[in-house]
Every structure is written in C-alpha cells, then in structure tokens.
KOLFI-442132 format. One record per residue: residue in one letter; z, x, y of N, C-alpha, C in turn. Coordinates in nm, 3 decimals, always signed. Layout:
BEGIN
<aa A&n_Z Z&n_X X&n_Y Y&ca_Z Z&ca_X X&ca_Y Y&c_Z Z&c_X X&c_Y Y>
...
//
This chain:
BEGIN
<aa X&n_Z +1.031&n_X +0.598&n_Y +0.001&ca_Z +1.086&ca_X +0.471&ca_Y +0.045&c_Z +1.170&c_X +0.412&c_Y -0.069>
<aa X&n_Z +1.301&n_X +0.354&n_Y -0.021&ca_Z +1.391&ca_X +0.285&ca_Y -0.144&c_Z +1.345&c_X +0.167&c_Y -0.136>
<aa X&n_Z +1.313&n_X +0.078&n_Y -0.234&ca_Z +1.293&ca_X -0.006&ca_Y -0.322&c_Z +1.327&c_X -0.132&c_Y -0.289>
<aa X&n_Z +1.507&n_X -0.116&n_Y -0.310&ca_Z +1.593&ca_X -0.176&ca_Y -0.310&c_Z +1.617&c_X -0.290&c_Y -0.172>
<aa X&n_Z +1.553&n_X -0.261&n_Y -0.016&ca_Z +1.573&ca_X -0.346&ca_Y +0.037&c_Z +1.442&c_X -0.391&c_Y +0.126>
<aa X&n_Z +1.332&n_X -0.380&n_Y +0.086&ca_Z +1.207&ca_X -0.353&ca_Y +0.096&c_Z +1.135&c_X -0.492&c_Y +0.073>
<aa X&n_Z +1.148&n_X -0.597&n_Y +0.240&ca_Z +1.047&ca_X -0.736&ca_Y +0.203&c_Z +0.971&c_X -0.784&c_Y +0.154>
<aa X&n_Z +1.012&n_X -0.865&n_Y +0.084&ca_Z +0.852&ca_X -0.879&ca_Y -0.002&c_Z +0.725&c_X -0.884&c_Y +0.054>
<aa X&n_Z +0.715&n_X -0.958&n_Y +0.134&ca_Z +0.572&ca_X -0.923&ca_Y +0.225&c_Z +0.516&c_X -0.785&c_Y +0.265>
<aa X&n_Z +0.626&n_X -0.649&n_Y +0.300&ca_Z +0.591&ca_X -0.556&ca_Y +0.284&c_Z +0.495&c_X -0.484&c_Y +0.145>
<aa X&n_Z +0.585&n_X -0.562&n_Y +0.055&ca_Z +0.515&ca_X -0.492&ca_Y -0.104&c_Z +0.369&c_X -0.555&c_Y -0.113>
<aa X&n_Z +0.359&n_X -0.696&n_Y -0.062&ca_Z +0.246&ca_X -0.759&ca_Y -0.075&c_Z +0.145&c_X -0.709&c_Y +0.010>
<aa X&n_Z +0.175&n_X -0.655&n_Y +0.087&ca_Z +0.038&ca_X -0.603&ca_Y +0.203&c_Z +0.003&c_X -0.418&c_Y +0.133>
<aa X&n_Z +0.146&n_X -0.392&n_Y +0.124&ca_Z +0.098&ca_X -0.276&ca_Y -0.002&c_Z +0.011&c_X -0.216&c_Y -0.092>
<aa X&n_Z +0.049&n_X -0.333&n_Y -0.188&ca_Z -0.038&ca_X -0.351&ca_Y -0.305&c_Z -0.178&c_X -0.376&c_Y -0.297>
<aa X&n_Z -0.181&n_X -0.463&n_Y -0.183&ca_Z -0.314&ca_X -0.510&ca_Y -0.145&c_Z -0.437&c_X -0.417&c_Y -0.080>
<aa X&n_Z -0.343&n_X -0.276&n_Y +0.000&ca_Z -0.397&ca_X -0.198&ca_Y +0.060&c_Z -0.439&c_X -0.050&c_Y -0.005>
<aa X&n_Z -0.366&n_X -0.087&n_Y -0.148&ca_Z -0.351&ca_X +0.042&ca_Y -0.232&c_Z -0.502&c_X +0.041&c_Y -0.305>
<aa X&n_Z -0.599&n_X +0.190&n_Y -0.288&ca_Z -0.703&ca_X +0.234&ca_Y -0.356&c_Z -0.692&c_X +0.262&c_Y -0.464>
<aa X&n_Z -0.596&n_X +0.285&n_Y -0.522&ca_Z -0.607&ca_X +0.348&ca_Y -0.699&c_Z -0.551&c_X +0.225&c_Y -0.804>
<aa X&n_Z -0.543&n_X +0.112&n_Y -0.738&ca_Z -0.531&ca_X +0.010&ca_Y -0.870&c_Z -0.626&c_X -0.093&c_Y -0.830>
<aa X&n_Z -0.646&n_X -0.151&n_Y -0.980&ca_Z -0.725&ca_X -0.232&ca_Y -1.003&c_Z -0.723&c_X -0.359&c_Y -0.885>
<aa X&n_Z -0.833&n_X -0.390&n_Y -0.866&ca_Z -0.875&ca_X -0.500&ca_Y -0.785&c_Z -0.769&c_X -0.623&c_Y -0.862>
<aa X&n_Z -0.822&n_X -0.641&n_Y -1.005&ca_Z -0.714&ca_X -0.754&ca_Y -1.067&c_Z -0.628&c_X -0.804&c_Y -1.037>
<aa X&n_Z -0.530&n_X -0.627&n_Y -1.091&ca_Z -0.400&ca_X -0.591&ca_Y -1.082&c_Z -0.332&c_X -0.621&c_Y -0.933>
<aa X&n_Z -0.398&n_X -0.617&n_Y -0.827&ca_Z -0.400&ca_X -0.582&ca_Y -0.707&c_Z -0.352&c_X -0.790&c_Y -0.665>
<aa X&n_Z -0.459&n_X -0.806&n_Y -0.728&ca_Z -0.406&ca_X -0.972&ca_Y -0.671&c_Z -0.310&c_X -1.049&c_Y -0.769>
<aa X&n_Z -0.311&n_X -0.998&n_Y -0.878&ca_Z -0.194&ca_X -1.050&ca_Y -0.939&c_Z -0.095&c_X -1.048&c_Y -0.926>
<aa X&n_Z -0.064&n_X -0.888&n_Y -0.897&ca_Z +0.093&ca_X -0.866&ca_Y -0.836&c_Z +0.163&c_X -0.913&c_Y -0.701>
<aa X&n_Z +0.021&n_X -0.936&n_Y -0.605&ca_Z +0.007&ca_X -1.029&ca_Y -0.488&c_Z +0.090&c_X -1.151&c_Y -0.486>
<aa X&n_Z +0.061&n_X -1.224&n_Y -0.623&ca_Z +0.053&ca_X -1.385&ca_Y -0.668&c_Z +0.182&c_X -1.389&c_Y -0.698>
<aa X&n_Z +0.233&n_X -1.279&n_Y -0.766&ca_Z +0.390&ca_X -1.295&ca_Y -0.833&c_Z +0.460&c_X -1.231&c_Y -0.724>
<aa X&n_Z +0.422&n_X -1.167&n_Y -0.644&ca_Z +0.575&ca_X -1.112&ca_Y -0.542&c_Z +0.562&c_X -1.269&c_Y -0.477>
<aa X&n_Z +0.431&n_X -1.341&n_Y -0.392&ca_Z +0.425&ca_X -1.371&ca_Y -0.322&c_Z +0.529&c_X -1.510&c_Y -0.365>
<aa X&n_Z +0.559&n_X -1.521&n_Y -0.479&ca_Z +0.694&ca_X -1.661&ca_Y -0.512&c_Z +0.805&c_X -1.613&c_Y -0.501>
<aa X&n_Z +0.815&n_X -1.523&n_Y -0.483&ca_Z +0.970&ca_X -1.429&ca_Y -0.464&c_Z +1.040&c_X -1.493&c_Y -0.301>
<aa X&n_Z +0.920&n_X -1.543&n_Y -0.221&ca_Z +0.952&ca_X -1.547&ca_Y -0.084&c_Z +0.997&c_X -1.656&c_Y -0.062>
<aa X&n_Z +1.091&n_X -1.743&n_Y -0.057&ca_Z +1.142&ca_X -1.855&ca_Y -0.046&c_Z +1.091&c_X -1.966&c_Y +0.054>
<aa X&n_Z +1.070&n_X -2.085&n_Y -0.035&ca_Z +1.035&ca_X -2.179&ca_Y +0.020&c_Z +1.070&c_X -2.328&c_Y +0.077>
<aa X&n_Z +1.093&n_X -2.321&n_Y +0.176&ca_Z +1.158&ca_X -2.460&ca_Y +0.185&c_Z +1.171&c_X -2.563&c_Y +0.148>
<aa X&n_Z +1.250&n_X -2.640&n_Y +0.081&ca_Z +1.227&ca_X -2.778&ca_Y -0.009&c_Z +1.154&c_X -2.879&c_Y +0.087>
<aa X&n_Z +1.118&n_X -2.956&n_Y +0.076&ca_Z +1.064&ca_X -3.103&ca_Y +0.150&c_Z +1.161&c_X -3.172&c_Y +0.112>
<aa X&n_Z +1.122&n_X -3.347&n_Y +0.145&ca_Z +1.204&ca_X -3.442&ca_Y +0.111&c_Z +1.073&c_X -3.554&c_Y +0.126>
<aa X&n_Z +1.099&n_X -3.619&n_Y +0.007&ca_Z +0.965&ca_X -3.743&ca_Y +0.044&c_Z +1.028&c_X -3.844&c_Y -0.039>
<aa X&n_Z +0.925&n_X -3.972&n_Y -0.043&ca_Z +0.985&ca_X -4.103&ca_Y -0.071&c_Z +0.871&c_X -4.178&c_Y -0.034>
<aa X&n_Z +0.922&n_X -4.291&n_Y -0.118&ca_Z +0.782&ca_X -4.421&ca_Y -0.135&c_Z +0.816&c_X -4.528&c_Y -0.038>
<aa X&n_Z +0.869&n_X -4.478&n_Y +0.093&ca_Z +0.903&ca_X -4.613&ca_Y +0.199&c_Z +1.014&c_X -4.755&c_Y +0.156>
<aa X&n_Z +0.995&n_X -4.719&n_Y +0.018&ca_Z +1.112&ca_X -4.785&ca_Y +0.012&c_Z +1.252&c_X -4.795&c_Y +0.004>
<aa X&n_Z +1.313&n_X -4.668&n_Y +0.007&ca_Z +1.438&ca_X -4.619&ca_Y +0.030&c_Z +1.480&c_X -4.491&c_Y -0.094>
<aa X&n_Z +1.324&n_X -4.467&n_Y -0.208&ca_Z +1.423&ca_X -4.379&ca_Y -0.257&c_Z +1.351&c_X -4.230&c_Y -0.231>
<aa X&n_Z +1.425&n_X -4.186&n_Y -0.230&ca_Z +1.409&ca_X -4.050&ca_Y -0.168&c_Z +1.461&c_X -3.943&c_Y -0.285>
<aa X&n_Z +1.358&n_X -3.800&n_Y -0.268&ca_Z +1.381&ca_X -3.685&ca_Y -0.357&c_Z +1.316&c_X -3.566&c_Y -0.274>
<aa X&n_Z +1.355&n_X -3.472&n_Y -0.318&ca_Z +1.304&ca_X -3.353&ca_Y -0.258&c_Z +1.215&c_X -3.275&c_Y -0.350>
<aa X&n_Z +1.102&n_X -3.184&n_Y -0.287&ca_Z +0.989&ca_X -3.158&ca_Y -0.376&c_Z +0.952&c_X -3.048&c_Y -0.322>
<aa X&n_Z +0.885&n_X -2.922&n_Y -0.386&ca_Z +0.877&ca_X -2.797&ca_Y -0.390&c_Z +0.758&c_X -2.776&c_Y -0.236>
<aa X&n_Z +0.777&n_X -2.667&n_Y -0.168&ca_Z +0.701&ca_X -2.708&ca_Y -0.041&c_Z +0.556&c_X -2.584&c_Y -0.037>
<aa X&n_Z +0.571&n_X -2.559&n_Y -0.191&ca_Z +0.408&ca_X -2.496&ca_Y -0.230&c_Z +0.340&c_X -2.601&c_Y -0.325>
<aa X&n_Z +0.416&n_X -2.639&n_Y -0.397&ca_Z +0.302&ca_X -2.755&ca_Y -0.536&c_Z +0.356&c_X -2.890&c_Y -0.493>
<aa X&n_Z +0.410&n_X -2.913&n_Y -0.431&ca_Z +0.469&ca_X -3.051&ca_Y -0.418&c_Z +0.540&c_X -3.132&c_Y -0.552>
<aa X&n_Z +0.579&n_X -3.050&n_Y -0.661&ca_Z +0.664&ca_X -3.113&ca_Y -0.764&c_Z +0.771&c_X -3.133&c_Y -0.753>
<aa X&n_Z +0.799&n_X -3.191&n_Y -0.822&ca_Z +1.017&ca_X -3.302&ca_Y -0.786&c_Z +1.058&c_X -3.167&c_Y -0.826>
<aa X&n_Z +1.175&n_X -3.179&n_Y -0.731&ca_Z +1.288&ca_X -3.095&ca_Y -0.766&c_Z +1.409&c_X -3.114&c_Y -0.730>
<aa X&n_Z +1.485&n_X -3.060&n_Y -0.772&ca_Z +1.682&ca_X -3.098&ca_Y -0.792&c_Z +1.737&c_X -3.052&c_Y -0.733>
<aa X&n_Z +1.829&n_X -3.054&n_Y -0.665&ca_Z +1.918&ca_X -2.955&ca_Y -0.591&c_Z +1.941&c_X -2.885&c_Y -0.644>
<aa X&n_Z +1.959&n_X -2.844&n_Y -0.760&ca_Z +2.066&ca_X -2.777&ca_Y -0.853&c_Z +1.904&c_X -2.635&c_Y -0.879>
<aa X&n_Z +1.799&n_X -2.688&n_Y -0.829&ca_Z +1.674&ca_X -2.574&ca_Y -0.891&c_Z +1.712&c_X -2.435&c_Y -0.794>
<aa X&n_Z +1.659&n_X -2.345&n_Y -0.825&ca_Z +1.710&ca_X -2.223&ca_Y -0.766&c_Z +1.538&c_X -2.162&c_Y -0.742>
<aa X&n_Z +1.475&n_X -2.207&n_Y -0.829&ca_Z +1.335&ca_X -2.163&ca_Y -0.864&c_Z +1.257&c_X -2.341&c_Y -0.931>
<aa X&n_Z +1.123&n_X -2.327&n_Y -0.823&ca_Z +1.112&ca_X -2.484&ca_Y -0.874&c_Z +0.984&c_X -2.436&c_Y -1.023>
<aa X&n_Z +1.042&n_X -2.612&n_Y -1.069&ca_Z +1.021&ca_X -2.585&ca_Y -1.188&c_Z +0.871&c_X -2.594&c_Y -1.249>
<aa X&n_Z +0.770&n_X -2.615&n_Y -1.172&ca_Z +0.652&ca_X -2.620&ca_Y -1.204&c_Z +0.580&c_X -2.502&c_Y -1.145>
<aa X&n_Z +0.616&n_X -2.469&n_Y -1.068&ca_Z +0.561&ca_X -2.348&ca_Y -1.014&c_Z +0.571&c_X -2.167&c_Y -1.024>
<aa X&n_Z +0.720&n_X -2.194&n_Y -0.968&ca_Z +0.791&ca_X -2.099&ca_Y -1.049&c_Z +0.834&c_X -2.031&c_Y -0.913>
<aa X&n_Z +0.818&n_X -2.091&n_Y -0.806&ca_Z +0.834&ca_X -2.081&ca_Y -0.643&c_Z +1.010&c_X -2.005&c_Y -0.602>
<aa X&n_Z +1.016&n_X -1.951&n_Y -0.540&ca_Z +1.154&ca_X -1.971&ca_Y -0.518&c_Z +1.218&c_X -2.088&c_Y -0.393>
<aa X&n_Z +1.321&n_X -2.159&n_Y -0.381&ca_Z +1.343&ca_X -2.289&ca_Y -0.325&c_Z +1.428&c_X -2.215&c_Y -0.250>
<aa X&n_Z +1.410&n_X -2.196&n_Y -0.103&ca_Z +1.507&ca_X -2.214&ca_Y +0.011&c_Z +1.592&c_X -2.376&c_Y +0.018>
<aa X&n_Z +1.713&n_X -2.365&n_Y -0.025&ca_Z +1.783&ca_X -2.498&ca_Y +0.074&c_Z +1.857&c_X -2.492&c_Y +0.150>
<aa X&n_Z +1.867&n_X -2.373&n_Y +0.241&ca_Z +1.949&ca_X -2.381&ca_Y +0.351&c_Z +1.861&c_X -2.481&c_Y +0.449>
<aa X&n_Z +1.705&n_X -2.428&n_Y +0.456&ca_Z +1.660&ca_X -2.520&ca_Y +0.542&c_Z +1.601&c_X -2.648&c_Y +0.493>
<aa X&n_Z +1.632&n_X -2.684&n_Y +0.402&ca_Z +1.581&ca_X -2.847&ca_Y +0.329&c_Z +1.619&c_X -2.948&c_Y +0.477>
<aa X&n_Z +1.523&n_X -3.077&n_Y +0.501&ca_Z +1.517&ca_X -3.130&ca_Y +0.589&c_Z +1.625&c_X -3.237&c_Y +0.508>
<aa X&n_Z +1.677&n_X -3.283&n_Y +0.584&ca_Z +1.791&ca_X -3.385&ca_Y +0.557&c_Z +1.756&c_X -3.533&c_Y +0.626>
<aa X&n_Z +1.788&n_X -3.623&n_Y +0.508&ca_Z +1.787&ca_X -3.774&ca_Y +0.603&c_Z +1.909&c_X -3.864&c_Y +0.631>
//
C-alpha cells in the first residue's frame, strides 16, 4: 500500500489493530495521527458582542491566521468555521 494518499483514520485503525507493536507505541501514534484530522474552528463570545473563534478539540483562542491551533497542536479546518 502507498503511503502517500492513505486517510488518516485508516492509519489510526491500523496501528491500533497491529500485533507486533507495543501497546504504548500503539496509542501514541493513535494520539498524534489522530490531530492530523482537521478540526473545525468554533466561534464563541461573552454575550456581549465580542466574539473569537476557538479550537473545536481544547476550546483555546485561536486566530485566523492558525493553521494548527496553538495549545493543542490540533489541525484547524476553516473552510467550515461557523460565521456570524
């Protein structure tokens, strides 16, 4: 199998199913593909009009400009960011 265009969720059920590595190893590599998979930004705010968008696995602020949010280490979908 090539590599190269191979879902991440595929690799993750993989790894997970594979007998010759470590149990550890097995969920760690789990943990790190599993941020590879892009996540949709949120958008929240304190009711009073100001508004920011925030990572939609840890809930930390993030920028438009993030590509990867910054506390987590998530990857940020913004095609589908909810808009107000």
């Amino acid at each position: 199998m090539n590599g190269q265009n191979v879902p991440v969720q595929s690799l993750i059920d993989h790894i997970k199913t594979a007998v010759d590595v470590d149990p550890w190893a097995q969920e760690m590599a789990a943990k790190l593909l599993a941020k590879q998979i892009p996540t949709p930004a949120e958008i929240n705010g304190n009711g009073r009009g100001t508004w920011y968008y925030m990572c939609g696995v840890c809930c930390g602020q993030i920028d438009t400009s993030d590509k990867y949010c910054r506390h987590c280490g998530n990857v940020i979908c913004w095609e589908t960011k909810n808009k107000r």
